[in-house]
MMTF fields as JSON, N, C-alpha, C and O atoms, coordinates in Angstrom:
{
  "mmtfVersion": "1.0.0",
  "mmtfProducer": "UNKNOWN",
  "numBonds": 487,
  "numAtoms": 488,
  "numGroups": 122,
  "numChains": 1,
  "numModels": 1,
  "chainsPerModel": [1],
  "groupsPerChain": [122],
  "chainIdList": ["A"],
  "bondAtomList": [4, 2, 8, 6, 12, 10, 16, 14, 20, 18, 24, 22, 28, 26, 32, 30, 36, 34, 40, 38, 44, 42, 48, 46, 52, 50, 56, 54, 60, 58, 64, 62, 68, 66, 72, 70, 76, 74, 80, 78, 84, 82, 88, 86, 92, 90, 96, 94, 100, 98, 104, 102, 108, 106, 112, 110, 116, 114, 120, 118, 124, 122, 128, 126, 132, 130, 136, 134, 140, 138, 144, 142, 148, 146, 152, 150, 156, 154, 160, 158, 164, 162, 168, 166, 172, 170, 176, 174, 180, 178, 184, 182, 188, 186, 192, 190, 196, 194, 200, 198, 204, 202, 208, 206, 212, 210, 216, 214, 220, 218, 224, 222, 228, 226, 232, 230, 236, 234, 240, 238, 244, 242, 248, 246, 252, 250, 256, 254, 260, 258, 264, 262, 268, 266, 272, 270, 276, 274, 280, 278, 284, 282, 288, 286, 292, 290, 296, 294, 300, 298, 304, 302, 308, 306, 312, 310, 316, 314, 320, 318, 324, 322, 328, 326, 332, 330, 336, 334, 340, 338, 344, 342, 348, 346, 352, 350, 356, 354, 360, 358, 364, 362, 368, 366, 372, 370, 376, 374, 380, 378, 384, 382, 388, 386, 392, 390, 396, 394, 400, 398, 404, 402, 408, 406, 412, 410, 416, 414, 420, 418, 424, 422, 428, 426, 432, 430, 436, 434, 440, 438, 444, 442, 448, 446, 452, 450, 456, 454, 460, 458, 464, 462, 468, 466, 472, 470, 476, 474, 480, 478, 484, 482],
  "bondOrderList": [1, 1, 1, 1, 1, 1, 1, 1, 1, 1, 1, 1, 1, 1, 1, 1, 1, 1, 1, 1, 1, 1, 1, 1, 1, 1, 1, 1, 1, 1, 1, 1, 1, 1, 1, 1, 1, 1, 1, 1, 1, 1, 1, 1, 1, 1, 1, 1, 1, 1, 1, 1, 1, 1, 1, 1, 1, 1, 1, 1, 1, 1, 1, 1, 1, 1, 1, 1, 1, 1, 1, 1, 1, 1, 1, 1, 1, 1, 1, 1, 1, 1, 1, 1, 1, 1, 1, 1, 1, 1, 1, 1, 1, 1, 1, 1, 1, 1, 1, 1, 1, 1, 1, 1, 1, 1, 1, 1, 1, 1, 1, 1, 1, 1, 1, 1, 1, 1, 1, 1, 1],
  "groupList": [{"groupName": "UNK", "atomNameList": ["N", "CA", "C", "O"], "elementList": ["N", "C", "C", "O"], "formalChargeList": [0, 0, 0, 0], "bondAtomList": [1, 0, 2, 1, 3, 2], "bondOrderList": [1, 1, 2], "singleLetterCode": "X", "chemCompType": "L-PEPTIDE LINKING"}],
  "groupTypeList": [0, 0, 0, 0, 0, 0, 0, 0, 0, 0, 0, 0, 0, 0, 0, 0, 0, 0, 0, 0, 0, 0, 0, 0, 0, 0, 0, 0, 0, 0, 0, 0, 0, 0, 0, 0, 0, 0, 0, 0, 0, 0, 0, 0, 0, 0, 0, 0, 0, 0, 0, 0, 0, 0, 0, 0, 0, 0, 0, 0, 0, 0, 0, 0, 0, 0, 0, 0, 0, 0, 0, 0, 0, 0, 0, 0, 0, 0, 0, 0, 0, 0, 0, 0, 0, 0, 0, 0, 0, 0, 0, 0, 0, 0, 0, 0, 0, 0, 0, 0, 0, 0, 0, 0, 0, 0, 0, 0, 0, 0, 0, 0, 0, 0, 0, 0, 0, 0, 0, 0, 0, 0],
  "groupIdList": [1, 2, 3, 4, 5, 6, 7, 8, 9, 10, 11, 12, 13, 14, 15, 16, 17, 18, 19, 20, 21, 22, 23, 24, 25, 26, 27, 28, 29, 30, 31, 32, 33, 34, 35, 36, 37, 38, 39, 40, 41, 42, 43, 44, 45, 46, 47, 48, 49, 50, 51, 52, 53, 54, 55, 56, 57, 58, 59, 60, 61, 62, 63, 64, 65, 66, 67, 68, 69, 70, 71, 72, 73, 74, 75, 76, 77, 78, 79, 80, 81, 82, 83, 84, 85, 86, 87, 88, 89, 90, 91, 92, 93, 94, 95, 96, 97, 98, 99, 100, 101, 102, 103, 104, 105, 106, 107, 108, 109, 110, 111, 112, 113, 114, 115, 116, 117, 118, 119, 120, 121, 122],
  "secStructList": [7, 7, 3, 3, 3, 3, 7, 7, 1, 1, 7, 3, 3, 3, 3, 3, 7, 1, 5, 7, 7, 6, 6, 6, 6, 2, 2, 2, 2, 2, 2, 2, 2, 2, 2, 2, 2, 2, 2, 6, 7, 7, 3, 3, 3, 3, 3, 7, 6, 6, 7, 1, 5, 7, 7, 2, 2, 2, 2, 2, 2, 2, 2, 2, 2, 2, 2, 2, 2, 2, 2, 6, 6, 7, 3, 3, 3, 3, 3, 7, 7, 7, 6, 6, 6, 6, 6, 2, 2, 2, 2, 6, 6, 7, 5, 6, 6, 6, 5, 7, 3, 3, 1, 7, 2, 2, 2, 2, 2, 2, 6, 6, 6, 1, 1, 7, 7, 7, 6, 6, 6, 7],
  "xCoordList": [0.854, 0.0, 0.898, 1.902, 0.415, 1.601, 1.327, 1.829, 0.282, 0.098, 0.135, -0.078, 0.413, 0.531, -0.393, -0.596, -1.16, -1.304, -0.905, -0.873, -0.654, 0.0, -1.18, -1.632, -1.609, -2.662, -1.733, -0.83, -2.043, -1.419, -3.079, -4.235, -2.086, -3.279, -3.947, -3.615, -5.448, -6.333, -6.322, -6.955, -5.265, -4.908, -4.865, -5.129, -4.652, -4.03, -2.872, -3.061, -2.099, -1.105, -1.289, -1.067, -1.564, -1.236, 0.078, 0.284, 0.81, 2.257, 1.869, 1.542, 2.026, 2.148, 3.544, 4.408, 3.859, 5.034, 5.066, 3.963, 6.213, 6.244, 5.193, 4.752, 4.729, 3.45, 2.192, 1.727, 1.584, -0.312, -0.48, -0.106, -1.457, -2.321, -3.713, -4.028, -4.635, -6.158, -7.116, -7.943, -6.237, -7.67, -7.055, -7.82, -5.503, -5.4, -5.706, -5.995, -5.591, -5.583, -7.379, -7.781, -7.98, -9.456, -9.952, -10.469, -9.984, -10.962, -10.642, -11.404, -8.913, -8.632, -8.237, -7.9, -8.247, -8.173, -9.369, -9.46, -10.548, -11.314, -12.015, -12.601, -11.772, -11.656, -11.435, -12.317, -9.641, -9.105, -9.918, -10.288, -10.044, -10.613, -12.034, -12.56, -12.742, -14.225, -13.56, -13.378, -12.975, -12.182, -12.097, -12.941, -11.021, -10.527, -12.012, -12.248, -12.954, -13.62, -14.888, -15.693, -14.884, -15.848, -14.984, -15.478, -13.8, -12.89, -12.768, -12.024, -13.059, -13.273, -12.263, -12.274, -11.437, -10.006, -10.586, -10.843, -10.666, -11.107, -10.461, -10.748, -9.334, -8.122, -6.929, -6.465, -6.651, -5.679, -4.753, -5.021, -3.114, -2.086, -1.711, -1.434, -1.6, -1.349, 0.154, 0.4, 1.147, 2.729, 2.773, 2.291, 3.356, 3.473, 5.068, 5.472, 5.91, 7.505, 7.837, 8.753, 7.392, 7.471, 6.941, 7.075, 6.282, 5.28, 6.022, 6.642, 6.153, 6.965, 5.903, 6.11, 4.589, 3.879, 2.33, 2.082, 1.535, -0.043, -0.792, -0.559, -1.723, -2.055, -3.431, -3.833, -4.354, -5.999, -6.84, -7.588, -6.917, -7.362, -7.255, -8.117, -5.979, -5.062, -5.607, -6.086, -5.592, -6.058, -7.33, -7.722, -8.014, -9.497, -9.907, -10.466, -9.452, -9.315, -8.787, -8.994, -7.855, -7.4, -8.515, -8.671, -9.425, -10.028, -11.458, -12.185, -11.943, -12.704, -12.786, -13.911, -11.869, -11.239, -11.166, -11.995, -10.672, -11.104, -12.286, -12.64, -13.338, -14.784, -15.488, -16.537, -14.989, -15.502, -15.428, -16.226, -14.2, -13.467, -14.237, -14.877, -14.119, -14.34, -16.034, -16.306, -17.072, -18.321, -18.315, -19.326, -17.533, -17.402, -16.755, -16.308, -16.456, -15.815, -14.612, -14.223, -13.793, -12.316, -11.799, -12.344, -9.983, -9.889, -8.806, -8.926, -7.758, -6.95, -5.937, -6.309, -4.736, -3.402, -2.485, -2.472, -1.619, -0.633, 0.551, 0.672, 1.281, 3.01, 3.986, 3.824, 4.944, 6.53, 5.763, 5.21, 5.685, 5.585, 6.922, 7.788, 7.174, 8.057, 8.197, 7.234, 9.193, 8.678, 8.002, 7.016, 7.806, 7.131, 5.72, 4.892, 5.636, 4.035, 3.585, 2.554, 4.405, 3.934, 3.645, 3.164, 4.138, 3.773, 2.343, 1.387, 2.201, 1.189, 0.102, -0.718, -0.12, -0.994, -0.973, -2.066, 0.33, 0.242, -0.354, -1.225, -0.492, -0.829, -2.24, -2.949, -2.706, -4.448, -4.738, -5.821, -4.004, -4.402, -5.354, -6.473, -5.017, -5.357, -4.434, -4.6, -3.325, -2.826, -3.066, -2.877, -3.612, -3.814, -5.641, -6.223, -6.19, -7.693, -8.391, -9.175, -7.828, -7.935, -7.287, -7.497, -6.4, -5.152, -4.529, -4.543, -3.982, -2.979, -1.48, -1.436, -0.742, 0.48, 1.343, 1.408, 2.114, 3.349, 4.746, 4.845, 5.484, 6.973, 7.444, 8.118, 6.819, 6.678, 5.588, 4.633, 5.723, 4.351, 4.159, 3.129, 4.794, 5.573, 4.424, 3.589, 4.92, 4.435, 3.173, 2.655, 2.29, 0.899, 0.497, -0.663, 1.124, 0.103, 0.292, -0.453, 1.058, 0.87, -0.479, -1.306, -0.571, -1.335, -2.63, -3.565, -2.698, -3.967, -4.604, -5.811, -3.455, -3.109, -4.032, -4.604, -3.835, -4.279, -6.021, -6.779, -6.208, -7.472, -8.658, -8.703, -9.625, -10.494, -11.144, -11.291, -11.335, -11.619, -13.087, -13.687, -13.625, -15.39, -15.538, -14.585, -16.724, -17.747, -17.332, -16.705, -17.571, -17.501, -15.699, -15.429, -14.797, -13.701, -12.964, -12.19, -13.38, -13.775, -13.447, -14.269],
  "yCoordList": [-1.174, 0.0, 1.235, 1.401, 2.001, 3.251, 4.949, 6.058, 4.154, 5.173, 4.609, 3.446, 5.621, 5.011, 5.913, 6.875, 6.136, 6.795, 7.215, 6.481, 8.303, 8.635, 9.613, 10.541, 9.515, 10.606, 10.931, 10.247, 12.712, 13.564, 14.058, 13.645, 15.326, 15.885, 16.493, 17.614, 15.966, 17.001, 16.98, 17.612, 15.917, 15.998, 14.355, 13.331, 14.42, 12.909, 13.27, 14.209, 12.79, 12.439, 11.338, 10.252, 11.245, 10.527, 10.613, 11.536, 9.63, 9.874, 8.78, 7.596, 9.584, 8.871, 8.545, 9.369, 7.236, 6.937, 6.565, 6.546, 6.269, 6.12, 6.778, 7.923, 5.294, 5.916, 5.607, 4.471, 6.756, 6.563, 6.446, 7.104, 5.07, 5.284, 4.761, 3.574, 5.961, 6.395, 4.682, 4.069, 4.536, 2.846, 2.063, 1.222, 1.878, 0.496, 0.817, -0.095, 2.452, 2.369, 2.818, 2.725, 3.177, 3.779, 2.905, 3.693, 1.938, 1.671, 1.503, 1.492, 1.338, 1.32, 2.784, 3.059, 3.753, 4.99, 5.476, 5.872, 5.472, 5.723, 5.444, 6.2, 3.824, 3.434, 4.15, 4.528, 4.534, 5.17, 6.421, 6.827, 6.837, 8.235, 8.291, 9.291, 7.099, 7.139, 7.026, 8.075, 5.914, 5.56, 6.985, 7.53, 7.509, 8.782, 9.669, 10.184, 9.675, 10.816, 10.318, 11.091, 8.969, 8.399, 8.677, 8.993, 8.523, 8.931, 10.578, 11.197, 10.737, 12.575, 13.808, 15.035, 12.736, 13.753, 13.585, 12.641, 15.131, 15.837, 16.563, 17.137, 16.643, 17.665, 16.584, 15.771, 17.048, 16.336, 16.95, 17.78, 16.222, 16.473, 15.616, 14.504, 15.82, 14.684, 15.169, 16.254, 14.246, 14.043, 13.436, 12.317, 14.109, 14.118, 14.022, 13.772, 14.248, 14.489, 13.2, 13.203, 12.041, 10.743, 10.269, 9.095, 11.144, 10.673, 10.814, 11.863, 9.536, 10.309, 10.534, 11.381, 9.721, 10.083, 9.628, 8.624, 10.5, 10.537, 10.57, 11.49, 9.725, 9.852, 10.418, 10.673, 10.669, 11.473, 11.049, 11.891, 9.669, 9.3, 9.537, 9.609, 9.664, 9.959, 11.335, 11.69, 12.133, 13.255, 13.912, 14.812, 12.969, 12.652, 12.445, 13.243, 11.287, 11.418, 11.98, 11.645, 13.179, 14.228, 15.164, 15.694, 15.3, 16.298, 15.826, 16.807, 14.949, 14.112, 13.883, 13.639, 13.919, 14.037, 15.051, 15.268, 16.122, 17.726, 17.671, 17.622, 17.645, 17.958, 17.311, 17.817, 16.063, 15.618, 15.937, 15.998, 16.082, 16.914, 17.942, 18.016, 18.894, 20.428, 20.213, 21.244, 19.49, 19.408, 18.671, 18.799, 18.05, 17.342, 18.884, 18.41, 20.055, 20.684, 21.009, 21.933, 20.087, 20.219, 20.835, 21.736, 19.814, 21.062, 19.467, 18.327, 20.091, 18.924, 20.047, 21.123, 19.764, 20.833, 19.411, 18.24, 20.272, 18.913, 19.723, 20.859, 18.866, 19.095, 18.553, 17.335, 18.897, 18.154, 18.069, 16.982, 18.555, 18.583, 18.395, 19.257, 17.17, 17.428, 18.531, 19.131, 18.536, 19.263, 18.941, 19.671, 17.788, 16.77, 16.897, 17.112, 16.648, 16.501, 17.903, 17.906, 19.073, 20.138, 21.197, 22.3, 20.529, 21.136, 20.437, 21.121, 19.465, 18.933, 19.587, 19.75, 20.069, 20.01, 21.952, 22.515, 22.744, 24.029, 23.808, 24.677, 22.792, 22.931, 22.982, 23.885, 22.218, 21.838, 22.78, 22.606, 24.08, 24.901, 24.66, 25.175, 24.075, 23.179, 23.593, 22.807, 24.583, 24.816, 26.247, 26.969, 26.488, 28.201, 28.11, 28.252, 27.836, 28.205, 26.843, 26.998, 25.768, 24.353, 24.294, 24.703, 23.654, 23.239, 24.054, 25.116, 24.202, 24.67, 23.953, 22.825, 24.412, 23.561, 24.054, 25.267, 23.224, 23.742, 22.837, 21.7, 23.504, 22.571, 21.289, 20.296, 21.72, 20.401, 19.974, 20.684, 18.612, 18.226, 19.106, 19.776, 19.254, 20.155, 21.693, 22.152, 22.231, 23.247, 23.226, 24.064, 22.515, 21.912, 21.428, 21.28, 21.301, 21.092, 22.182, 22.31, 22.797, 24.25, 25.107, 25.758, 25.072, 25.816, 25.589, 26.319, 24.68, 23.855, 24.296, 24.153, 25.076, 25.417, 27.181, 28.045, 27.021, 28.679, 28.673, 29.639, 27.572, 27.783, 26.808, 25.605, 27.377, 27.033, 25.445, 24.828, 25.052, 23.638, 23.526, 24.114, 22.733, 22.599, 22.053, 21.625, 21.935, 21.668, 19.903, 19.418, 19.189, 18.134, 17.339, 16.164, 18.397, 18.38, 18.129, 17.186, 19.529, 19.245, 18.815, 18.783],
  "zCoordList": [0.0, 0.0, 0.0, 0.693, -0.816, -0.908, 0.195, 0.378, 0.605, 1.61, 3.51, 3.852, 4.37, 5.747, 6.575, 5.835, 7.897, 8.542, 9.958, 10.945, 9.907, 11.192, 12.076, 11.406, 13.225, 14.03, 14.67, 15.151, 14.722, 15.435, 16.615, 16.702, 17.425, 17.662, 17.283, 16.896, 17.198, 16.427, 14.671, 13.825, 14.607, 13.003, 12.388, 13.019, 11.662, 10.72, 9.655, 8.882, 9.627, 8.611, 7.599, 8.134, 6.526, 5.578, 4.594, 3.806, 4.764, 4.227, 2.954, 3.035, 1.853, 0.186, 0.052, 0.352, -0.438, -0.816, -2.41, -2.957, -3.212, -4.72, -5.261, -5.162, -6.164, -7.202, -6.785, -6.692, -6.505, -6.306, -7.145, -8.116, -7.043, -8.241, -8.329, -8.406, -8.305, -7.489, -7.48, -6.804, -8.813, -9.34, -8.623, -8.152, -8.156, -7.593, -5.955, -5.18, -5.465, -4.101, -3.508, -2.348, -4.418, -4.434, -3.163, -2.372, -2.797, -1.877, -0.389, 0.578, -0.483, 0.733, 1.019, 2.171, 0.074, 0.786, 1.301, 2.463, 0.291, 1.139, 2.372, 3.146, 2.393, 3.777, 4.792, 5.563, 4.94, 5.635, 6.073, 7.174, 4.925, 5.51, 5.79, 6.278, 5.452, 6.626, 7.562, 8.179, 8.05, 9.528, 10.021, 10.733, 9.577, 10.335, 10.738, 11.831, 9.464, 10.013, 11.006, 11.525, 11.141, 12.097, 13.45, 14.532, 13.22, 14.736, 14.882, 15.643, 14.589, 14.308, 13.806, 13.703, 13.576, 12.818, 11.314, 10.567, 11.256, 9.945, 9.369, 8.319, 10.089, 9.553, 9.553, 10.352, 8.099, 7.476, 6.56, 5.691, 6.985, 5.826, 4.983, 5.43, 3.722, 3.255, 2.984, 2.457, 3.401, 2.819, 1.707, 1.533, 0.837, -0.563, -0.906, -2.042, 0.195, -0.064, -0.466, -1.289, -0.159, -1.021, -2.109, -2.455, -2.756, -4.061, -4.906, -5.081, -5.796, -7.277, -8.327, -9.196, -8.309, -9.253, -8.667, -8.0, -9.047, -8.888, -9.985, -10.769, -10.277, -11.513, -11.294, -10.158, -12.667, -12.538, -11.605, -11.111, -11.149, -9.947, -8.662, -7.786, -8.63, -7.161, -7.076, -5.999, -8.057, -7.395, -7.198, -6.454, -8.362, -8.069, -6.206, -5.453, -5.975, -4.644, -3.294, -2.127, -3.999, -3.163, -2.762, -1.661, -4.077, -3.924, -3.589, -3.427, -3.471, -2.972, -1.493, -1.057, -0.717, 0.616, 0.726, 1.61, 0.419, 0.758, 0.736, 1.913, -0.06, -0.104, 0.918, 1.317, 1.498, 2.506, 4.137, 5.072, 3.955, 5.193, 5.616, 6.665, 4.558, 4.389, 4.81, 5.426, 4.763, 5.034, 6.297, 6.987, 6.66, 8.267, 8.843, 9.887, 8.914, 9.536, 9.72, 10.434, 8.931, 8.9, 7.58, 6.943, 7.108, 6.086, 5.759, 6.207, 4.766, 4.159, 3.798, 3.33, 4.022, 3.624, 3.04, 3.422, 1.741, 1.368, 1.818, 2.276, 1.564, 2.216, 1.759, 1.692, 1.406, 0.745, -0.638, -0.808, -1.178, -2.795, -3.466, -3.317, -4.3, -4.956, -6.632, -7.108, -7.055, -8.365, -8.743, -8.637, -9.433, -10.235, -10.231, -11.116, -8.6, -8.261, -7.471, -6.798, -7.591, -7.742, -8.584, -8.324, -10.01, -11.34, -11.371, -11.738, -11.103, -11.287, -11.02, -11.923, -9.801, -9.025, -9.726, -9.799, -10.163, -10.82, -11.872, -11.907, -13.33, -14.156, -13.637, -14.08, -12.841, -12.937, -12.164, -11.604, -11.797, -10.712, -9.444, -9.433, -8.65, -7.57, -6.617, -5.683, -6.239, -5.257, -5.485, -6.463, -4.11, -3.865, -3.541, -2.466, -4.86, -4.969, -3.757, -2.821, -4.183, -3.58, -2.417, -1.275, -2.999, -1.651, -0.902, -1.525, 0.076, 0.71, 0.396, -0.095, 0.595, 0.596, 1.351, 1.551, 1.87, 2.975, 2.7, 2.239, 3.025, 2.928, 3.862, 3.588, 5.052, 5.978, 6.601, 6.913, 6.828, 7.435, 8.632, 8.569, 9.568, 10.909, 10.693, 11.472, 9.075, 8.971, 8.854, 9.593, 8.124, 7.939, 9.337, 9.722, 9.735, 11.308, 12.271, 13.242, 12.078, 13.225, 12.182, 12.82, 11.171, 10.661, 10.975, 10.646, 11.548, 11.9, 13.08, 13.275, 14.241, 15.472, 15.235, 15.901, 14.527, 14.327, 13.569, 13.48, 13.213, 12.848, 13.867, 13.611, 15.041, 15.056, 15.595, 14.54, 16.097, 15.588, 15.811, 16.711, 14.93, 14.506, 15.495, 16.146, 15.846, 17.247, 17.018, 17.961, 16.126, 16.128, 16.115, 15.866, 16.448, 16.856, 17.934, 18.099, 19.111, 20.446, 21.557, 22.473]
}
């Protein structure tokens, strides 16, 4: 599985390693992330500093997980972008309007510190 999870406080880490790729990992990610949001971490980073490649799916399901998050009360920030998979995410303009992005996971979770947490947080 090319992805792992790590819970912080108040947060989740998902660390992507190699190549995502949305069709072969589609069901156990979303898994994961009912899991998480039945446990009530709705705020999430996803680590990306290990991804070498994501394909239309993978990010199908990035943004799929934001939208879900984002209606549970929380939010989704990515982190460690490599070039590769941060042109990516520039061509489809998806960082800024969409995503957040930060350089470390470290940094993506203090940011988290500063915003709020939804009633169903708590």
């Amino acid at each position: 599985m090319p992805f792992s999870i790590e819970e912080a406080y108040h947060a989740a880490v998902i660390h992507i390693k190699g190549k995502f790729l949305g069709a072969l990992e589609e069901d156990a990610f979303r898994q994961a992330i009912d899991d998480l949001k039945k446990k009530g971490k709705t705020r999430l980073v996803i680590d990306l500093s290990g991804a070498d490649l994501l394909d239309s799916t993978a990010i199908g399901l990035l943004i799929s997980t934001l939208t879900t998050m984002r209606r549970a009360g929380g939010d989704v920030r990515l982190a460690g972008l490599q070039k590769r998979v941060r042109n990516l995410f520039l061509m489809t303009r998806l960082l800024g309007p969409v995503f957040d992005d930060y350089e470390t996971v470290e940094a993506a979770l203090e940011s988290f510190e500063k915003q709020p947490l939804a009633p169903s947080e708590a």
